[in-house]
C-alpha positions as a Markdown table, in Angstrom:
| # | Residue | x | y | z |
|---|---|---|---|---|
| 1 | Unk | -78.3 | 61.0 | -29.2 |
| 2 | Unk | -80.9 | 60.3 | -26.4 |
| 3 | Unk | -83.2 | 62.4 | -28.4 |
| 4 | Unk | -82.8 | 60.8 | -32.0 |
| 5 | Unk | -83.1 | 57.7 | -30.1 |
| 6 | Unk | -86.6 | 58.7 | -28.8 |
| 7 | Unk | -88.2 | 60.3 | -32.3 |
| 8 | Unk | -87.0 | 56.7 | -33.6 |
| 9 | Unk | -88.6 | 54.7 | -31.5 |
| 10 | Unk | -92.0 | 56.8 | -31.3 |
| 11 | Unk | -92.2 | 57.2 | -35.0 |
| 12 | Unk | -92.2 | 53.3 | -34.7 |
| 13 | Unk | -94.5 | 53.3 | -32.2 |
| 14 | Unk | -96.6 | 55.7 | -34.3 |
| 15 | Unk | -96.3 | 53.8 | -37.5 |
| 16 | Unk | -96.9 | 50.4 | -35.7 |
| 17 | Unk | -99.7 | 51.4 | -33.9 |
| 18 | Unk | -101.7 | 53.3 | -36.9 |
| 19 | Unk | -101.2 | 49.6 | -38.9 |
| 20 | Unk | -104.1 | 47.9 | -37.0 |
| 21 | Unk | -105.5 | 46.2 | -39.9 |
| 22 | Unk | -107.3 | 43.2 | -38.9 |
| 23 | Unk | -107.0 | 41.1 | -42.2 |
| 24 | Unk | -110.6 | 38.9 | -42.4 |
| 25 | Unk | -109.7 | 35.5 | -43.2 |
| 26 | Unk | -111.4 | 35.5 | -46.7 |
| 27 | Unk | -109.7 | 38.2 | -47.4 |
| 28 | Unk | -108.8 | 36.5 | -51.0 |
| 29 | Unk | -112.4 | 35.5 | -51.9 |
| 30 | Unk | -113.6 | 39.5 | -51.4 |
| 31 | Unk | -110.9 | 40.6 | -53.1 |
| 32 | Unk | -111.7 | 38.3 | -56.6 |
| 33 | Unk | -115.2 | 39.9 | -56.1 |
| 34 | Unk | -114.0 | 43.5 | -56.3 |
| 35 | Unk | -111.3 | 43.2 | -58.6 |
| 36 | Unk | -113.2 | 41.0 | -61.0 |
| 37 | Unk | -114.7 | 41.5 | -63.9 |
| 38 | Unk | -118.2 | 39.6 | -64.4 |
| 39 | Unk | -118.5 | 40.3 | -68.1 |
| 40 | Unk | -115.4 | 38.4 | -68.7 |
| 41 | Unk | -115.5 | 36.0 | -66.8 |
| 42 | Unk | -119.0 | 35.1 | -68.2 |
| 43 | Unk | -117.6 | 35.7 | -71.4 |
| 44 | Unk | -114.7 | 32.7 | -70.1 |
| 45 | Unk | -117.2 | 30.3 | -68.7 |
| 46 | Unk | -119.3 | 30.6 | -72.1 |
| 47 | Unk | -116.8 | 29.7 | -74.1 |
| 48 | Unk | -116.1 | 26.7 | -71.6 |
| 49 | Unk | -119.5 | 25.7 | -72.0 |
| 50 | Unk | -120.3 | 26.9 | -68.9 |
| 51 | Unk | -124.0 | 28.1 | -69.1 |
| 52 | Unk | -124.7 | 27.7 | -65.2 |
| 53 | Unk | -126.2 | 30.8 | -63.7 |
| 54 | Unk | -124.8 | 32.6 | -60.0 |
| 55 | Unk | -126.7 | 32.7 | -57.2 |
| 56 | Unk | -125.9 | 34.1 | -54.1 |
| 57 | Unk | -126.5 | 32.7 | -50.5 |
| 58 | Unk | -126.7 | 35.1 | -48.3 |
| 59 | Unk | -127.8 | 33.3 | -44.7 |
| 60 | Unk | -130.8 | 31.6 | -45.3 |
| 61 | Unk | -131.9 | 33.6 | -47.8 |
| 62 | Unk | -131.1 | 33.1 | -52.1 |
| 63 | Unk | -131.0 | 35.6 | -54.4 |
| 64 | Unk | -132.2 | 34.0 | -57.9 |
| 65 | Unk | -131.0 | 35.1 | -61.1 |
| 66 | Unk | -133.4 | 37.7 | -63.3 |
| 67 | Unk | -133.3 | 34.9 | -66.0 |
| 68 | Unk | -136.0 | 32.7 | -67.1 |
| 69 | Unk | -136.5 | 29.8 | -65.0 |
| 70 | Unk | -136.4 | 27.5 | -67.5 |
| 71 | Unk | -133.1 | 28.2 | -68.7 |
| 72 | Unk | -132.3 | 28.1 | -64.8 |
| 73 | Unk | -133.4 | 24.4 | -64.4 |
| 74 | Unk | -131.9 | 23.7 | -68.1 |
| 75 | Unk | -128.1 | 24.7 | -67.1 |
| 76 | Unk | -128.2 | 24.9 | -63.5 |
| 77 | Unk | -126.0 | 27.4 | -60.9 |
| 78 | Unk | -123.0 | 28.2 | -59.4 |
| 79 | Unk | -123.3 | 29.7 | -56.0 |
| 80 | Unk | -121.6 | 32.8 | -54.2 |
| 81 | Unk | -122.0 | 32.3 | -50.7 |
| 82 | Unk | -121.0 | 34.5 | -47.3 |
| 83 | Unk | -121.6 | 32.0 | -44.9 |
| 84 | Unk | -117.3 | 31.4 | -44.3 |
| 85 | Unk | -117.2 | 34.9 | -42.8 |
| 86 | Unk | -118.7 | 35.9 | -39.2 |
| 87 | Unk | -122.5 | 36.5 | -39.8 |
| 88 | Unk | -123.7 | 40.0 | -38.9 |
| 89 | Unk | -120.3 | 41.6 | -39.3 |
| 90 | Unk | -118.9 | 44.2 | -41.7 |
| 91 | Unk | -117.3 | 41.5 | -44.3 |
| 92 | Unk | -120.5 | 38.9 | -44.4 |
| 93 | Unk | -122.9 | 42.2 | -45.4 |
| 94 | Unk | -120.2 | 43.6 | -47.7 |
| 95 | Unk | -119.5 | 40.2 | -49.5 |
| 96 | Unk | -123.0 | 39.8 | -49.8 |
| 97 | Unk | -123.7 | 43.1 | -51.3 |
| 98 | Unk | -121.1 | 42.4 | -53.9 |
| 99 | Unk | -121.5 | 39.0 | -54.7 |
| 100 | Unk | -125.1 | 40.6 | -55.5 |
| 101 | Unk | -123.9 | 43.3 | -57.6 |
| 102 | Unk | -121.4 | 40.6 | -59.4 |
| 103 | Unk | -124.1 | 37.9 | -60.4 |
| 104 | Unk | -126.2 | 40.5 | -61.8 |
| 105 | Unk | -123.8 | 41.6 | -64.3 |
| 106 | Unk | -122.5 | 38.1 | -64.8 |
| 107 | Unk | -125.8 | 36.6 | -65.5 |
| 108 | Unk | -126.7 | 39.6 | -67.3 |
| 109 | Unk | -123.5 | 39.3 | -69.6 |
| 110 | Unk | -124.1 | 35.6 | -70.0 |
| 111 | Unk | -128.0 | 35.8 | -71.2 |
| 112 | Unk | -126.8 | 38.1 | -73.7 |
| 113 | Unk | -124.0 | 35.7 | -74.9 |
| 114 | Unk | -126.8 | 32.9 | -75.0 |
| 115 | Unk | -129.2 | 35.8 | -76.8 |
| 116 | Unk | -126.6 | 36.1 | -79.4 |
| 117 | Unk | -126.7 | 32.8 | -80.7 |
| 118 | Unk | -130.2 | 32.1 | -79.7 |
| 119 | Unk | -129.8 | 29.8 | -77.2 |
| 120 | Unk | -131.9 | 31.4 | -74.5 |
| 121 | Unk | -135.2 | 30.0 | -75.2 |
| 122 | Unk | -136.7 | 27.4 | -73.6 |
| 123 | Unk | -136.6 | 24.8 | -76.4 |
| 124 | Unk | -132.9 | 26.0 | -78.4 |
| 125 | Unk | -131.0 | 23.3 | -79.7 |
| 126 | Unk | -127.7 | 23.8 | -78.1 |
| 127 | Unk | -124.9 | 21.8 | -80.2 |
| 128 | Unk | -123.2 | 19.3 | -78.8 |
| 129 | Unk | -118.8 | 20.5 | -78.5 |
C-alpha cells in the first residue's frame, strides 16, 4: 500500500514538475499572429474598406510596407507592435519576427486586392460606399 502510495505521489511530482510553462502575458496577441491568416484577413479588411497598410514596431525601429508610398500616405496604417512584452527576451524577438512575416503577406495580399480593381495607383478614383 506504502508503495502504490509512493509511485502516486512521484508520478505527481514528475508530471507537476515537467509542466513548468511560464505563460507570457500576451500570450493571446502571439497566438492571433501564428494562427492567423494574413490573406484573409486582408481580404476581410478590404471588403470593410479597410485599405490601411501594417507596420510593425519593433523598439525604436519601423518596418515600412513594400508598397508605394503614396498609397501609404493615401490610406494610412495599422501597427503591430512588441513593445507590451519584456524587451530583449524570447517573446519580444519572436513576436517581432512574426508580426514581420504577417504584414508582408497581408500587405502583399491587400496590394493585390487594390491591383485588381485598379486602385493602386497614385491618382485612382476610389468610389465612395
Amino acid at each position: 500500500m506504502n508503495y502504490r502510495l509512493i509511485c502516486y505521489f512521484s508520478l505527481f511530482i514528475f508530471l507537476a514538475g515537467g509542466c513548468s510553462y511560464v505563460k507570457q502575458p500576451n500570450d493571446r496577441k502571439m497566438k492571433k499572429l501564428l494562427s492567423g491568416m494574413p490573406e484573409y484577413a486582408a481580404e476581410e479588411d478590404f471588403g470593410n474598406r479597410d485599405f490601411r497598410f501594417l507596420i510593425v514596431r519593433d523598439g525604436d525601429s519601423v518596418t515600412e510596407p513594400a508598397v508605394p508610398e503614396c498609397l501609404v500616405t493615401r490610406f494610412g496604417t495599422k501597427e503591430l507592435s512588441n513593445t507590451s512584452y519584456e524587451q530583449d527576451s524570447y517573446a519580444y524577438e519572436k513576436y517581432a519576427a512574426v508580426a514581420t512575416v504577417y504584414a508582408k503577406h497581408f500587405n502583399a495580399a491587400l496590394l493585390r486586392a487594390l491591383t485588381q480593381r485598379d486602385w493602386d495607383k497614385c491618382d485612382s478614383n476610389i468610389p465612395a460606399s
